[in-house]
C-alpha positions, -999 to 999 in steps of 0.1 A, spaced: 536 -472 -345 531 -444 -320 511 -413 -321 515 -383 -301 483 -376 -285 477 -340 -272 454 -335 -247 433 -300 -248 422 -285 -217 383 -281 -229 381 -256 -205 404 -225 -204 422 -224 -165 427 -186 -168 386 -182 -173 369 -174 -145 332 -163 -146 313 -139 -168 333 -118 -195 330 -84 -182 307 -66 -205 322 -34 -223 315 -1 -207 296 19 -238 286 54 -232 250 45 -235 255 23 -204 271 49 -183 242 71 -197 215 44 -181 234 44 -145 234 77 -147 201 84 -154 190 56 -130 214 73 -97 198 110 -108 164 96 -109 169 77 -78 188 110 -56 161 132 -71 131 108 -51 151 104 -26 164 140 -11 130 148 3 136 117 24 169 123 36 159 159 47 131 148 63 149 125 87 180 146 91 156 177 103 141 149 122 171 141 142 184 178 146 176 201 179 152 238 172 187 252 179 206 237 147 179 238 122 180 277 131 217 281 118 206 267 87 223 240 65 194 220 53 217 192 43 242 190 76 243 160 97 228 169 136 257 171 158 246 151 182 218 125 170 188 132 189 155 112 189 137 137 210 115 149 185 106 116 175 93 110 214 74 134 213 59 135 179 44 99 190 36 113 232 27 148 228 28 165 198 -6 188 196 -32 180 171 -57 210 181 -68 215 215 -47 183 230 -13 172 232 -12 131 231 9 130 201 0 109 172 -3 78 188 -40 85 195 -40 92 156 -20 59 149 -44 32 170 -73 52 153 -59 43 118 -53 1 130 -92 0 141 -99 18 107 -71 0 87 -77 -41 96 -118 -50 95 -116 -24 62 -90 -44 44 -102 -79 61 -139 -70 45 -128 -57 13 -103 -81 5 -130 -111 11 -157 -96 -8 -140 -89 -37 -122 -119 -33 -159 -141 -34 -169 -117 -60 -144 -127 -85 -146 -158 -82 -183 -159 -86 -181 -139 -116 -156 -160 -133 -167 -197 -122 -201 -195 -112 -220 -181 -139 -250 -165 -122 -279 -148 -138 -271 -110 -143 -232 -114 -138 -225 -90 -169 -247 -62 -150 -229 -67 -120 -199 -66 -131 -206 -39 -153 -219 -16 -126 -187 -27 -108 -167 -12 -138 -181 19 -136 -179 21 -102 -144 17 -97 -141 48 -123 -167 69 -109 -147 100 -83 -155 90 -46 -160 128 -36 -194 121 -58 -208 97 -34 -199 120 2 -228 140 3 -253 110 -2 -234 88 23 -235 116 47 -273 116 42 -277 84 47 -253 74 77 -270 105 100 -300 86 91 -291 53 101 -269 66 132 -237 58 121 -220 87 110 -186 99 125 -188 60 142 -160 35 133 -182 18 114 -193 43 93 -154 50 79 -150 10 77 -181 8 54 -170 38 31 -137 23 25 -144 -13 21 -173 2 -7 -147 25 -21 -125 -5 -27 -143 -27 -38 -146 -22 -77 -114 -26 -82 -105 -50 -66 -133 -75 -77 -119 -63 -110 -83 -75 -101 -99 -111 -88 -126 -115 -113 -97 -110 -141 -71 -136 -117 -99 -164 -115 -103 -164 -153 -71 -169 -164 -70 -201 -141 -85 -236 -158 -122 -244 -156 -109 -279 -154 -102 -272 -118 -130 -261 -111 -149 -285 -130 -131 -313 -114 -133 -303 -78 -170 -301 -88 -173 -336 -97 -156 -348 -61 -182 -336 -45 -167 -302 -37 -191 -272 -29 -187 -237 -40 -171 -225 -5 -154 -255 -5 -136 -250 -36 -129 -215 -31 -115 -217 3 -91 -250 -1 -83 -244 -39 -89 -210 -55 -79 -185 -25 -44 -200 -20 -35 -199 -54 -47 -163 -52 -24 -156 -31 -3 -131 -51 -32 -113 -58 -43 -114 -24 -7 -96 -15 -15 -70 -43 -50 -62 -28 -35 -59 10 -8 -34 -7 -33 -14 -21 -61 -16 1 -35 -7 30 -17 21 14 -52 35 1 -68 36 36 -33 46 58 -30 75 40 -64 89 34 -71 120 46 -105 134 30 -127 101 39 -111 105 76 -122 142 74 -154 139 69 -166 103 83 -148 94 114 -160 121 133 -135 137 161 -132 108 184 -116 86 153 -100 107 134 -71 87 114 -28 98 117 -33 114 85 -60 139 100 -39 141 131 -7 148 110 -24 180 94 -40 192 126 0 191 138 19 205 107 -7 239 103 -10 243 141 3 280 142 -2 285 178 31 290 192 66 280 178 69 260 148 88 224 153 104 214 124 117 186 138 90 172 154 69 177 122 92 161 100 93 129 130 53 132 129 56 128 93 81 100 87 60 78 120 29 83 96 46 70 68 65 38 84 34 18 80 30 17 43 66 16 40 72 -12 59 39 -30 40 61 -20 5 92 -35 17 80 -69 31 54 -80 1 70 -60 -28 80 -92 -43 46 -102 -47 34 -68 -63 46 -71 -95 36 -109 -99 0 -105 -85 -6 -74 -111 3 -91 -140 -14 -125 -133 -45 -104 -125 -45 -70 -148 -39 -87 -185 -67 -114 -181 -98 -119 -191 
């Protein structure tokens, strides 16, 4: 007896990939919304660098939205050499060193703080740790405009006002609260097992926070450089009134440039000015944006 045996292909050769999903009007809705949204953040930006790139002579014919004919990065030179911010002409590269020396012992000091803070509030259970971090709480929610007039007091006092160190101190207090807040709220969502355990080797309290709880912070440690970066680079206010006018931060410098109304106004340079102030934070976005997201939910939903 024979039996015809058909094989079936289990798989179908004309099938390749995904089955293209079917274009609905509520989809080209969503795109659309999504490129509108996305043009309408985005225009100010394009302006800014094509005004950038563009000689006195063309921005005076009008047509904000023509490309420069030819690309020239002159204003950009000397936006950074010597664009004048007041009396002097250095450019804002006197503003832009100003804001590093402000920019890394602030975040360094706030960042490891707040970093010991946390973790002290959520795994070392010290006497008076609901005060602290209540006053903490408040803190981060009280405005910072409260506080100038009594830190002004206080740092002619001791000598430091209008100092480097004075602007440091403000902003790693300022950021503080919240970011103890961020930690305090990463730490407790993590297993007092660990910590339990690595007590029980023999571990001590630095030990255990530097070789186990900081690196699994990391994500949140990415979160609080983000914010604590962005926050500082583009103060203005703080820079106003505490860094005196030897340290005055780009943002300062940036102003002192835009409203100068001695002489002719220099779109272009401006708009340069403006877009060299803003690479910093930029740049800071797109290299640890990643990271944002992840670090504020493991830390903002906890605790």
């Amino acid at each position: 007896m024979t039996a015809d045996i058909q094989h079936t292909p289990r798989h179908n050769p004309n099938a390749s990939g995904r089955k293209p999903k079917q274009v609905t009007a509520g989809r080209v809705g969503l795109y659309a919304f999504i490129i509108i949204t996305a043009l309408f953040f985005l225009l100010p930006l394009i302006v800014m660098i094509i005004t950038s790139l563009k000689t006195m002579d063309q921005i005076r014919q009008g047509g904000l939205f023509d490309l420069p004919s030819p690309f020239t990065f002159d204003a950009w030179v000397r936006a950074w050499t010597s664009a004048c911010t007041g009396l002097t002409c250095n450019g804002v590269k006197v503003g832009f060193w100003n804001s590093i020396r402000i920019l890394v012992p602030s975040t360094i000091l706030s960042i490891g703080i707040a970093a010991w803070t946390g973790y002290m509030l959520s795994f070392w259970r010290v006497r008076g740790a609901t005060v602290l971090f209540t006053i903490l709480m408040v803190g981060a929610f009280i405005p910072f405009q409260v506080f100038i007039y009594p830190l002004v007091r206080v740092f002619s006092t001791v000598g430091i006002f209008g100092t480097v160190t004075g602007i440091v101190i403000v902003h790693t207090a300022f950021g503080l609260p919240m970011l103890s807040l961020l930690f305090r709220n990463f730490f407790m969502g993590l297993p007092i097992d660990l910590f339990k355990a690595s007590r029980v080797d023999g571990a001590s309290i630095w030990q255990i926070f530097r070789h186990i709880m900081l690196p699994m912070a990391t994500p949140m440690v990415i979160v609080a450089v983000i914010l604590q970066v962005t926050g500082i680079w583009n103060d203005f206010i703080l820079g106003v009134v505490f860094a005196g006018p030897n340290n005055q931060p780009m943002t300062v410098q940036l102003n002192n440039i835009v409203n100068s109304v001695s002489g002719e106004k220099e779109y272009n340079v401006n708009m340069a000015a403006t877009m060299i102030t803003a690479l910093v934070p930029l740049a800071v976005y797109f290299l640890s944006g990643r990271w944002f997201v992840r670090g504020i939910a493991a830390g903002a939903v906890k605790g």
